[in-house]
C-alpha positions in Angstrom: -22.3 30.4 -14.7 -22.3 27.2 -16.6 -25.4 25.2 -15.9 -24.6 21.9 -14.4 -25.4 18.3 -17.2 -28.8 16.5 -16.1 -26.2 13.5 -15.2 -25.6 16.0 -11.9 -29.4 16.1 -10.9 -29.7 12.5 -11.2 -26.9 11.0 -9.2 -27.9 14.0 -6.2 -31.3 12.2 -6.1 -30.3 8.9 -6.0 -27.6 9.9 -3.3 -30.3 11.4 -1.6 -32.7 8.3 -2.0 -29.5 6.0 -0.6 -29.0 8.3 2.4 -32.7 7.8 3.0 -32.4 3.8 2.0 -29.4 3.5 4.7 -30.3 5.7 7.7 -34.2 6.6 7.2 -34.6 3.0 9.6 -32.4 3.7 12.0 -33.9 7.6 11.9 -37.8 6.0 12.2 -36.9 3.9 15.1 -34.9 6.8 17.1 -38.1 8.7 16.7 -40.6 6.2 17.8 -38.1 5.3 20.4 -39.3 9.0 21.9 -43.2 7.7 21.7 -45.8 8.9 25.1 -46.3 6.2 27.3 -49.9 5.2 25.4 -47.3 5.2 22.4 -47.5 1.9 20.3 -45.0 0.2 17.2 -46.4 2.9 14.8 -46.8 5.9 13.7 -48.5 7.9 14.4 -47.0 9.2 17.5 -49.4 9.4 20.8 -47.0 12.2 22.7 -43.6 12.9 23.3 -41.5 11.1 26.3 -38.6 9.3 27.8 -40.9 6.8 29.5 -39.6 3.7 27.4 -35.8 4.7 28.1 -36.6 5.2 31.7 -38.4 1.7 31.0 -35.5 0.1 30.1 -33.8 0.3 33.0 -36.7 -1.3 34.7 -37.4 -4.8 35.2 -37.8 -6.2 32.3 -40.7 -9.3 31.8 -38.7 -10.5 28.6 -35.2 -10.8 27.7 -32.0 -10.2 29.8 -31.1 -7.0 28.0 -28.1 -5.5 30.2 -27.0 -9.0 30.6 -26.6 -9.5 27.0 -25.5 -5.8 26.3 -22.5 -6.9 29.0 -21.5 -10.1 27.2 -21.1 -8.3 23.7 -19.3 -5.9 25.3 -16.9 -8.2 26.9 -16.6 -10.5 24.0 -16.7 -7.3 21.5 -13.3 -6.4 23.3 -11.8 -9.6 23.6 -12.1 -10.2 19.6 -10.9 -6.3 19.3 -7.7 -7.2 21.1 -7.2 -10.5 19.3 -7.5 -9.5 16.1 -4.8 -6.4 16.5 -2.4 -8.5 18.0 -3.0 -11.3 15.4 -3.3 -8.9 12.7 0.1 -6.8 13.6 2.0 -10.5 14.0 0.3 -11.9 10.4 1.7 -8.3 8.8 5.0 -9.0 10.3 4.8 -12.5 9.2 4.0 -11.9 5.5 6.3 -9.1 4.9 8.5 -12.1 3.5 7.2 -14.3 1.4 7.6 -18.0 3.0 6.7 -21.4 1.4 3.3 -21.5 2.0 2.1 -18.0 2.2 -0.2 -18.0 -0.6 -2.0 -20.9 0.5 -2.1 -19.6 4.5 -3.8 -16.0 2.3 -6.3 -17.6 0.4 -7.4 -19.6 3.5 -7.6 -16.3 5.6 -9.5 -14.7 3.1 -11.8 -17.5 2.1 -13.7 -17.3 5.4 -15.2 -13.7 3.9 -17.1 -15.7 1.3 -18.3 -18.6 3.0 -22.4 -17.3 4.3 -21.6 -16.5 8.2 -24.9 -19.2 9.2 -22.5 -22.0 7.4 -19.7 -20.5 9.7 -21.9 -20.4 12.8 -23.3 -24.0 12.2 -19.8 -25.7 11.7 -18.3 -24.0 14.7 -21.2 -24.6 16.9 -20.8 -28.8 15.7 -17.1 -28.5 16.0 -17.5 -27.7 19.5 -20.0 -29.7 20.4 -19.5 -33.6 18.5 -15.8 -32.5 20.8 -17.2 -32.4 24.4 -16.8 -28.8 24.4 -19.2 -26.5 25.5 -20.8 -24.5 23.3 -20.4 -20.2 24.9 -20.5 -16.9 23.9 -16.9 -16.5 25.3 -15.5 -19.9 23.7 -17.4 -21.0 20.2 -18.8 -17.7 19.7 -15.3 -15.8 20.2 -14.1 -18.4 17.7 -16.6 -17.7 15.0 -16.5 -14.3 15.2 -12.7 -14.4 14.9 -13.5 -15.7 11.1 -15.0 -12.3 10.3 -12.9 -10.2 11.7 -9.0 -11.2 11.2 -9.4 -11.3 7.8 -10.5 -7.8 7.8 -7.7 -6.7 10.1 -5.0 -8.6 8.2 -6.0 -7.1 4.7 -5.7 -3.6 6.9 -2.4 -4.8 7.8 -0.9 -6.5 4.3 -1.9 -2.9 3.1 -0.2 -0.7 6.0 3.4 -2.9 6.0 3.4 -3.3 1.8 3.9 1.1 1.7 5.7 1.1 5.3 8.8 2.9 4.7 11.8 0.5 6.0 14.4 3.0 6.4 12.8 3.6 9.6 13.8 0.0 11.0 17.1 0.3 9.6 17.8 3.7 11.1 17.0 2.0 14.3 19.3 -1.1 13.5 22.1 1.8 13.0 21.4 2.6 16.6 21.5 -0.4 17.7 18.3 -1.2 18.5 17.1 -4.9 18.5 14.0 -6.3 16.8 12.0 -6.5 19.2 12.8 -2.7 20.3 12.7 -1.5 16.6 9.5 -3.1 16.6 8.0 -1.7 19.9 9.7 2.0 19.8 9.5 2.2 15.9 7.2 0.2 14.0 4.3 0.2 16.5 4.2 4.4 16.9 3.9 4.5 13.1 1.2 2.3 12.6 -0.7 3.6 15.8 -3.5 5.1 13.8 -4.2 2.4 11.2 -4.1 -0.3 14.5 -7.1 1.7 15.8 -8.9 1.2 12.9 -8.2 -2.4 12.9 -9.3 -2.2 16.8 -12.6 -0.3 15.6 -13.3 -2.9 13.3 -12.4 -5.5 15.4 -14.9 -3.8 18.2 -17.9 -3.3 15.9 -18.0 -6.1 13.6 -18.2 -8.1 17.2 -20.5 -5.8 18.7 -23.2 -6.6 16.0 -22.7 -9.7 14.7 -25.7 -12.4 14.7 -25.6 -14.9 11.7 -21.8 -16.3 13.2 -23.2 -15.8 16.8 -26.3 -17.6 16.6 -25.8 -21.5 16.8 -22.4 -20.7 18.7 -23.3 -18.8 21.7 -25.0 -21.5 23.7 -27.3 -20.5 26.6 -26.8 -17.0 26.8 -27.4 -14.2 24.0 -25.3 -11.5 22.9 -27.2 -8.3 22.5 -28.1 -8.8 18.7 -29.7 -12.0 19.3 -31.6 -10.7 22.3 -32.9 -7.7 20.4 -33.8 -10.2 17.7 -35.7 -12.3 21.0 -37.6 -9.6 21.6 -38.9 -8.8 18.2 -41.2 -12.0 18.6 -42.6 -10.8 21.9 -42.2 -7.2 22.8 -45.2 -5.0 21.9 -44.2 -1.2 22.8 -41.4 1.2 21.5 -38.9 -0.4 24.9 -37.6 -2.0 21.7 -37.0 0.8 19.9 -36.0 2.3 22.6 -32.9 -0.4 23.1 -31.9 0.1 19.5 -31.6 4.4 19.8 -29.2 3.5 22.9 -27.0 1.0 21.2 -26.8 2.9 17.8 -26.1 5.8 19.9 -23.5 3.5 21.9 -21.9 2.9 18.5 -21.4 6.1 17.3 -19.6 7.1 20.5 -17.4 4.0 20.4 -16.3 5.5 16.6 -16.0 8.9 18.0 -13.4 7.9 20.5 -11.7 6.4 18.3 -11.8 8.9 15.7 -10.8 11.5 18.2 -7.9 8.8 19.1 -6.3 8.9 15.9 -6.5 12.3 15.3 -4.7 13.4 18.4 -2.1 10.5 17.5 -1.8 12.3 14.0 -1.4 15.2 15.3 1.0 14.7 18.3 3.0 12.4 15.3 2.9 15.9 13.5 4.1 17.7 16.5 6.6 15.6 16.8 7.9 15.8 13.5 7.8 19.5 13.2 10.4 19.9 16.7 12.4 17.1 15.0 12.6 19.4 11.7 13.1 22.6 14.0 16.4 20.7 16.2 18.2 19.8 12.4 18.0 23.4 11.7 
């Protein structure tokens, strides 16, 4: 057997230091999170428990944690749905190239580079020197909508640039319309990659703070609560909060995971009785 180079044993270690780096936090906190109820901050760990989950649900001294968990989740979807159905129309839209397209691109993208606190304090002045009052739902939607659409619509420019037209034009041969050749042909296609735009959508929303924090107004989203309560919270109820919304995240991704592959698969399905009725 030929011996592997040294080259090998060095990138394995410093994958297995960066998979340490990335989820030895998150790992830490899930274990203090499980702290007895003398437990403190710290290792090391004074007995095993649930007590600060079943504290959770409590009444709380600090913070408005289920309020704000609420609010992200509301505002998490309502950026998810925009930015598919804004994404989807900008693909449409710059399948053609139009006068003005390159400068509408760089402008979309542009928003990626600017630091998200710059983004946060403009929106946040924007609505405020207008009258308008500064919410999660309204200024904080807005800025979040920066981060995400750009995102989506790269997804998008990417999925229509190696989108097979023949499709369409089959469907113009049947005399479908546009908008039906869009719904019944165009939309089934893509399902899978507008999940992921939908994921992205979700999660980027879900835990954004620097483009939430001068734009949410009275009322917190769940990433600036948490943050709250790092100033004043003194037991693991903290780290408590963060094992149920990582664990909250990974079953959002899951569902959507195990979305897409049941739309791959029934796609496959689908194809194979097609293939079976021409023979």
């Amino acid at each position: 057997m030929e011996a592997r180079p040294r080259s090998f044993y060095f990138l394995a270690a410093f994958f297995v230091l960066f998979l340490i780096f990335l989820y030895g936090p998150t790992i830490t906190i899930a274990i203090l999170s499980f702290q007895g109820p003398q437990g403190g901050l710290t290792f090391p760990m004074r007995g095993v428990s649930l007590h600060w989950f079943h504290e959770l649900f409590q009444q709380q001294a600090v913070g408005d944690i289920w309020g704000s968990f609420a609010r992200s989740f509301v505002l998490g979807l309502m950026v998810m749905v925009t930015t598919v159905v804004v994404s989807v129309m900008g693909g449409l839209a710059f399948r053609k190239r139009f006068p003005g397209s390159a400068v509408i691109f760089y402008l979309i993208i542009t928003s990626l580079v600017i630091p998200s606190i710059l983004i946060s304090l403009g929106v946040g002045l924007i609505f405020s020197q207008s009258g308008l009052t500064v919410h999660w739902s309204t200024s904080g939607f807005g800025s979040q909508l920066t981060w995400t659409l750009p995102f989506g619509l790269l997804i998008m420019f990417a999925v229509f640039n190696r989108f097979d037209k023949s499709y369409e034009e089959a469907a113009r041969d049947q005399g479908a319309s546009a908008w039906q050749t869009i719904w019944h042909v165009v939309l089934p296609i893509i399902a899978p990659m507008l999940i992921g735009v939908a994921l992205f959508g979700f999660t980027l929303s879900y835990d954004e703070f620097a483009r939430t924090l001068l734009t949410a107004g009275s009322y917190n989203t769940l990433p600036l609560e948490i943050f709250g309560m790092t100033t004043n919270v003194t037991t693991p109820v903290i780290f408590a909060l963060g094992t149920l919304t990582t664990g909250f995240s990974l079953i959002i991704i899951a569902v959507f995971l195990i979305t897409v592959l049941v739309l791959n698969r029934r796609r496959a399905r689908l194809g194979s009785d097609a293939g079976k009725g021409m023979v």
